[in-house]
C-alpha positions in Angstrom: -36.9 -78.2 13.5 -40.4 -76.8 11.6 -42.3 -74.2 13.8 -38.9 -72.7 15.2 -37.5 -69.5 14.6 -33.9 -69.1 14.4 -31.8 -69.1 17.9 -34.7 -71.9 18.4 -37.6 -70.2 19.6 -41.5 -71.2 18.5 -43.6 -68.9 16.2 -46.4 -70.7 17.2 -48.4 -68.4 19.5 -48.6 -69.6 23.2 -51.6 -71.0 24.5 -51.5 -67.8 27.0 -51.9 -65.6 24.4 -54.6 -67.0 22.5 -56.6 -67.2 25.9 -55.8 -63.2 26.2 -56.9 -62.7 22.7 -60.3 -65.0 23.1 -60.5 -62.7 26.3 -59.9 -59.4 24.1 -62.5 -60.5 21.8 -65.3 -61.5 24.1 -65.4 -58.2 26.4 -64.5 -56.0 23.1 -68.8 -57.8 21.4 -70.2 -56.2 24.4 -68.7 -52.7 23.4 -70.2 -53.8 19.6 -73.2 -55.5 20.2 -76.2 -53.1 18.8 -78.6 -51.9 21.4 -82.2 -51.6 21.5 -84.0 -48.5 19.8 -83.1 -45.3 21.8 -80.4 -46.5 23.9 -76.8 -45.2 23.8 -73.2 -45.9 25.4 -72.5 -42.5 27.3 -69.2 -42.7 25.6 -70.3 -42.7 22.2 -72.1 -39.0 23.6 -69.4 -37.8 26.4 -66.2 -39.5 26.6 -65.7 -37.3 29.3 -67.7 -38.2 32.3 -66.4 -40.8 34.3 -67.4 -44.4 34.2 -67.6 -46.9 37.7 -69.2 -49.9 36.5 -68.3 -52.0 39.7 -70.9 -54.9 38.7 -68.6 -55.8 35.7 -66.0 -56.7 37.6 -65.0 -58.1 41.2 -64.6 -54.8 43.1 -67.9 -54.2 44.4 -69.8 -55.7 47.9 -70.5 -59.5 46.3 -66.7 -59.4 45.4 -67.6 -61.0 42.2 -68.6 -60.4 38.6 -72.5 -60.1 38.4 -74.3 -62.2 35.4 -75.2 -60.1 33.0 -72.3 -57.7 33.2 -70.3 -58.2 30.1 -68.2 -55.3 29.8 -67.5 -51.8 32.3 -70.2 -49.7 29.6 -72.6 -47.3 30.7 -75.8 -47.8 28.4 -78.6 -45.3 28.7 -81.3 -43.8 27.0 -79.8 -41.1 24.4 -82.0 -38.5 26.3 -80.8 -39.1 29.2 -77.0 -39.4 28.0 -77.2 -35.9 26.4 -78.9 -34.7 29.4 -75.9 -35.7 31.4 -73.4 -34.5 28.6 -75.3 -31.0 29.3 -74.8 -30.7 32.4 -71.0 -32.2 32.4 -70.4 -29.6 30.1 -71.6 -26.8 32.7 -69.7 -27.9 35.6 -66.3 -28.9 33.5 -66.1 -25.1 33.5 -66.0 -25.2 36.7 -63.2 -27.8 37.5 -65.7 -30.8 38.1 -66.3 -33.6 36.3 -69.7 -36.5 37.0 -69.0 -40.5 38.0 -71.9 -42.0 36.9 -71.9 -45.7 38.9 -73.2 -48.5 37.5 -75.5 -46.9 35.1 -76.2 -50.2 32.8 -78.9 -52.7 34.1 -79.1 -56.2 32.5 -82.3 -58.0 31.1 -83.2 -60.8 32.9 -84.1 -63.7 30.9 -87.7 -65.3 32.9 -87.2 -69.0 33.7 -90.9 -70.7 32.9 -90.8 -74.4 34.6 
């Protein structure tokens, strides 16, 4: 029969797997999208500090996924990111590390009617 391998499975890919991959895809444009003049992902400057972007996904007090939210990415000003990366680098000599929680603030679109 065409579109089975032998032992008679599909090679078609499952309809599961496209939806992970369409999935994959859409969260992976947030990470590439290009960001306004000045502005920076704080892992793209220090991998290192800790990431809890709660808003981008269910566990945080709404229990829900906030608009806006497209991916768990800290965005911030690249002076601010390097001033952070300064001071992560001081206390990772001392055994500590920064969390830096939901660090990335959406644009809200204005609604005229």
């Amino acid at each position: 029969m065409p579109g089975r391998a032998e032992g008679g499975a599909s090679r078609r890919p499952s309809l599961g797997a496209l939806f992970v991959a369409l999935a994959l895809l859409i969260s992976l444009s947030a990470y590439a999208n290009p960001l306004p003049a000045g502005f920076v992902r704080l892992a793209e400057i220090d991998p290192t500090i800790r990431q809890d972007i709660r808003y981008a996904g269910r566990e945080n007090f709404l229990h829900r996924k906030v608009y806006g939210y497209d991916a768990p990415v800290c965005i911030l000003t690249a002076t601010a990111a390097k001033a952070l990366s300064g001071v992560q680098k001081a206390i990772t000599a001392k055994g500590l590390t920064l969390v830096v929680f939901d660090c990335y603030r959406p644009a809200r679109r204005r609604r005229h009617g």
